[in-house]
N, C-alpha and C positions, 0 to 999 in steps of 0.2 A: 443585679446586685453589684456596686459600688468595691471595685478593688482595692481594699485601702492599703494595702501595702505598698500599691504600685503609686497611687496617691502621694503617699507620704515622701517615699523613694523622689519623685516627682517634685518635690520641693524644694530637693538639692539642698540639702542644710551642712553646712561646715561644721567641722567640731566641737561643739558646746554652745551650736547655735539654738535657739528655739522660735518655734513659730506658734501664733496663736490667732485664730478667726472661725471663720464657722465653720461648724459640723459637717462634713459631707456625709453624714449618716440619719439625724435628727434633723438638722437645717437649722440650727437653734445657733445663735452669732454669737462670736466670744466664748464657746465655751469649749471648743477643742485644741487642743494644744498636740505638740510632736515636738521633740527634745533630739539631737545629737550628742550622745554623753560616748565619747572614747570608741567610736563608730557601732553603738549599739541604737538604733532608731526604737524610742517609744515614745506612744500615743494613746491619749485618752481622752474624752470625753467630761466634764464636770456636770452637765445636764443629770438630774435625778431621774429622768424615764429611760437613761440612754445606758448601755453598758458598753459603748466601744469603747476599747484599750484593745493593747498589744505591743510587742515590740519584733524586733528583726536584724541582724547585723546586718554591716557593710562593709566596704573594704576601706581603710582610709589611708589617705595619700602620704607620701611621703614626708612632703611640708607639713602636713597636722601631726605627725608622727612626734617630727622633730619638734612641734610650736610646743606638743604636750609635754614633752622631756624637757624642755628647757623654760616650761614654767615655770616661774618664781614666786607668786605673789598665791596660791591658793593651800588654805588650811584648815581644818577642821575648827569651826567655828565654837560648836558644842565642848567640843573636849576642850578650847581655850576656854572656854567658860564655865568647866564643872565645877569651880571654885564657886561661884556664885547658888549654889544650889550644896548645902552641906548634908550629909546624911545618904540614908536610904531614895532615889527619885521614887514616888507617888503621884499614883495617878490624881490631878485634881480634877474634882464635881464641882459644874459650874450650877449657878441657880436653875430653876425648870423655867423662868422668865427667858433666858440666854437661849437660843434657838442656831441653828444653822438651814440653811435651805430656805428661809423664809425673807421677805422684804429686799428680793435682791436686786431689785431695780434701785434702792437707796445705796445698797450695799457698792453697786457700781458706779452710779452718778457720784458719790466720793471718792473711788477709787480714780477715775479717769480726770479728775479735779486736777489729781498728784503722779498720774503716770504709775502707778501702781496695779496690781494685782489680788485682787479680793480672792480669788481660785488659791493661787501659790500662801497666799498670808492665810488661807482657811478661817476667812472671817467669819464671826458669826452675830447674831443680832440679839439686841435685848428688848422685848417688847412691851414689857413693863416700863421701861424707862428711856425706851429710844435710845438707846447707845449702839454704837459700830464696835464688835469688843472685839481685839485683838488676843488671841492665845498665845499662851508661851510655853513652846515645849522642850525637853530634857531626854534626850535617849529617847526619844520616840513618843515621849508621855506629854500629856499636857500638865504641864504645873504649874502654870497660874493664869492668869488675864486680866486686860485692862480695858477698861468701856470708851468710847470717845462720841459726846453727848452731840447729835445730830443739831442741835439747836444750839449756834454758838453761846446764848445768854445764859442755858443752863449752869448752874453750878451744883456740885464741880463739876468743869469741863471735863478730866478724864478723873475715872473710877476704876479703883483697885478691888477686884474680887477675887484675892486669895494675899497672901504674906509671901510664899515662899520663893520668888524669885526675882532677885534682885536687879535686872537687866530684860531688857527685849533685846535680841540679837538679832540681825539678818544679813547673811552675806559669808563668802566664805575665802575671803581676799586677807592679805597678811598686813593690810592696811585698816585699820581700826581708826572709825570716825564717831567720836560720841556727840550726838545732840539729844534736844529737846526732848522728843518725845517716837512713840513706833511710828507715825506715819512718814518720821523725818528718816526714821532708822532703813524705813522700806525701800524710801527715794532713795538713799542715800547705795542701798542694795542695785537699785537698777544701774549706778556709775558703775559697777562691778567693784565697791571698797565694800568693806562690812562697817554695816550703821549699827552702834551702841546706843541705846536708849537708856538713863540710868536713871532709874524710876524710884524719884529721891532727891533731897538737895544737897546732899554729898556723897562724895565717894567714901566708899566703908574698905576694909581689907579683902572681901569679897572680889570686887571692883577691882583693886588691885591686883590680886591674884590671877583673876581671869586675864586681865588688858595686859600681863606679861605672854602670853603666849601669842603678843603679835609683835611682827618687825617696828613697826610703828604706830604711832597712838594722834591723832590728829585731834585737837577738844575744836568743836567748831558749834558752840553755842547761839542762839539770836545774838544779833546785835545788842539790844539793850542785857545782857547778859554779862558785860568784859568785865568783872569782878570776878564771876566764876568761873568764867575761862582763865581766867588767870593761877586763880586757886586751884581748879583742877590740874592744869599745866604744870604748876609747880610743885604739888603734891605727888603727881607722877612719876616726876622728873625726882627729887627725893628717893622714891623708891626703886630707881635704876632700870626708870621705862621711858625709851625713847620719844617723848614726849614734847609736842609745840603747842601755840594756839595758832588757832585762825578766825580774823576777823573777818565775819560774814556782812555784806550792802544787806543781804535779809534771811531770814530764816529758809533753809537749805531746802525746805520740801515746796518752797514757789519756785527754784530752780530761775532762780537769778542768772542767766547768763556769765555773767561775768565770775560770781562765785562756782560755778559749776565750770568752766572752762579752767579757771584756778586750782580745784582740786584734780581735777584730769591733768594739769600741769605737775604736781604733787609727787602723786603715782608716777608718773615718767622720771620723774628728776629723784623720787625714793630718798632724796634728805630732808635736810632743814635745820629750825635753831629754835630757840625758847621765846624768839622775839614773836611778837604781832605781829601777823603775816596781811598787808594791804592785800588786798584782789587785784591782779595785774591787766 
């Protein structure tokens, strides 16, 4: 039998590092993961026949000690967003067509498209209608979701199956980046900034309200978009949120080089201005 603790240990993972490849229990690829959160190591399994998990402390060094304490940029993503969810959270039912655990070879061949995580996003599928649906949860619930139609020429490309929430969020960084759509919201999660999705053609008070609980508010639309990058920017900016745009060479979830290098410059530098910002 397979030591996983000494395994895991074995991997050497830094503070808030995570690793993810195969199984050493199932042998099943991509679906085991092991996380370092604040020197406690866990590990699980995503496979449906598999029940490995666990976790385990460790000792952490004195430079993680200090990297943690003198982090700046991470914030409760949710509670900056309970504005956008008003009332009692409820749990939403999604259709009996929406599936999870099924078609996951689809489910992955788009995620690895975009450098994403179908496991961590708890994608699930719609078989009725071939959609990739993205859930959105609140405190733990799921309260609402959005489909994203496997066949580009379908319309609508993405589908709303519930009202109640007005954003996909992902990310838990004090840097707020709103685009297009969740898939952009996700990428935008792997730079370590938190991706806004605002699922809608404007910002409502909702919107508002949430995007004040971060240091900075980045609108970084597609290119063919700079009307409402502009409109969102300056609407922000109105209501006393540290708001720019940024003009994107292309939309943020193909991970443009040059736009992706630019907003890693962003984060470092933590200012800005209301102007159009070129990709350097």
């Amino acid at each position: 039998m397979i030591d996983i603790r000494g395994f895991v240990e074995q991997l050497d993972l830094a503070d808030g590092q995570k690793h993810r490849g195969k199984c050493p229990s199932c042998h099943r690829g991509n679906t085991f993961t092991a996380t370092n959160k604040m020197g406690k190591l866990l590990w699980n399994c995503y496979a449906n026949s598999c029940n490995l998990s666990g976790s385990t402390r460790i000792n952490m060094t004195v430079e993680e000690i200090r990297k943690r304490m003198d982090k700046q940029f991470n914030i409760d993503a949710q509670k900056a967003f309970e504005g956008l969810n008003v009332g009692k959270v409820t749990q939403f039912v999604l259709p009996e067509s929406v599936v999870k655990g099924t078609k996951q070879e689809v489910l992955d061949e788009y995620c690895n498209r975009y450098g994403i995580d179908s496991y961590e996003l708890s994608l699930h599928y719609d078989v009725k209608e071939d959609r990739i649906v993205f859930p959105m949860f609140l405190e733990g619930k799921m309260v609402d979701a959005i489909g994203r139609a496997v066949d580009s020429k379908v319309i609508p490309k993405w589908k709303r199956y519930g009202s109640e929430a007005d954003g996909f969020i992902r990310g838990d960084c004090a840097i707020a980046v709103i685009v297009e759509d969740c898939t952009s919201a996700a990428v935008v999660e792997t730079l370590e900034l938190t991706g806004v999705a605002i699922l809608g053609t404007t910002i409502n008070q909702n919107h508002i309200q949430g995007l004040k609980g971060y240091k900075k508010v980045i609108v970084a639309l597609d290119p063919d978009a700079a009307p409402k990058t502009i409109e969102y920017t300056r609407k922000l900016k109105a209501n006393g949120i540290d708001a720019f745009a940024l003009k994107l060479l292309d939309d943020i979830k193909y991970r443009r080089a040059e736009d992706i290098a630019y907003l890693h410059k962003l984060k470092r530098e933590f200012n800005g201005t209301t102007d159009i910002k070129e990709p350097t």
